[in-house]
N, C-alpha and C positions, 0 to 999 in steps of 0.2 A: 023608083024610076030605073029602067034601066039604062045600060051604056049606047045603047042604038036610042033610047028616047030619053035622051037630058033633062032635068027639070025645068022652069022656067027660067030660074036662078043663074044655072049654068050655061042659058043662053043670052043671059046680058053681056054688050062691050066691055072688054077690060078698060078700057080708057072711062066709061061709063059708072065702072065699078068702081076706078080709082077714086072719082069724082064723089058719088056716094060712102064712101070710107072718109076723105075728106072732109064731107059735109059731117058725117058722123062724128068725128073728129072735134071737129068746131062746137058742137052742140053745147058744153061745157063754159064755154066763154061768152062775154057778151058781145051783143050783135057789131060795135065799132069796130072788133076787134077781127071779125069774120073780112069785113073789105078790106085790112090792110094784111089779110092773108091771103085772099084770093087774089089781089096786085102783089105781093110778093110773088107766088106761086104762079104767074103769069111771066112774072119776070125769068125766074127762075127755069121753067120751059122756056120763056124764049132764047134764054143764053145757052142753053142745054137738052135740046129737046127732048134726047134721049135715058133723061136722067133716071134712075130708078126711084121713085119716093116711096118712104118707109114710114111709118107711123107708130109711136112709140110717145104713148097717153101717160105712162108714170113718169115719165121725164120731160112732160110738157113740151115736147118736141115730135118735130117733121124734119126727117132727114133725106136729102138729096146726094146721089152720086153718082159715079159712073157703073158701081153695083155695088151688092149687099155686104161689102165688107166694112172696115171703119178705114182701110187705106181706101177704097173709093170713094169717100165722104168727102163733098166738095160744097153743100150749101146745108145750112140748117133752121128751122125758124122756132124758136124758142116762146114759147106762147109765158106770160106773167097775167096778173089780174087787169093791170090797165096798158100794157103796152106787149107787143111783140118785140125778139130781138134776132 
């Protein structure tokens, strides 16, 4: 594809995309564990909406902040076998 015609790929929402990386994200854990991620991550925009989230799967974590450094790091969700933290 060229730059004047995107693939389809690069015509999905980023907000849409985040969503899908998220889901992706999840896939690894069991389904309980998906709904008190997706209420965390609701909360979490709601108190922040512009938060940057990061995804970072060898660390069992999702990090929230004000951007991609670890001094903007302001929320995290720590995924375990049976609980989130």
């Amino acid at each position: 594809m060229s730059a004047c015609n995107p693939s389809p790929a690069a015509q999905v929402p980023f907000e849409e995309e985040k969503m899908n990386e998220f889901e992706r994200f999840l896939e690894p854990y069991p389904p309980e564990l998906h709904a008190l991620a997706h209420q965390a991550r609701a909360a979490i925009f709601g108190a922040l909406p512009s938060a940057v989230e990061q995804f970072d799967p060898s660390a069992n974590l999702i990090a929230y902040g004000t951007d991609r450094t670890i001094k903007g790091l302001v929320f995290g969700i720590i995924f375990y076998k049976t609980c989130i933290n």
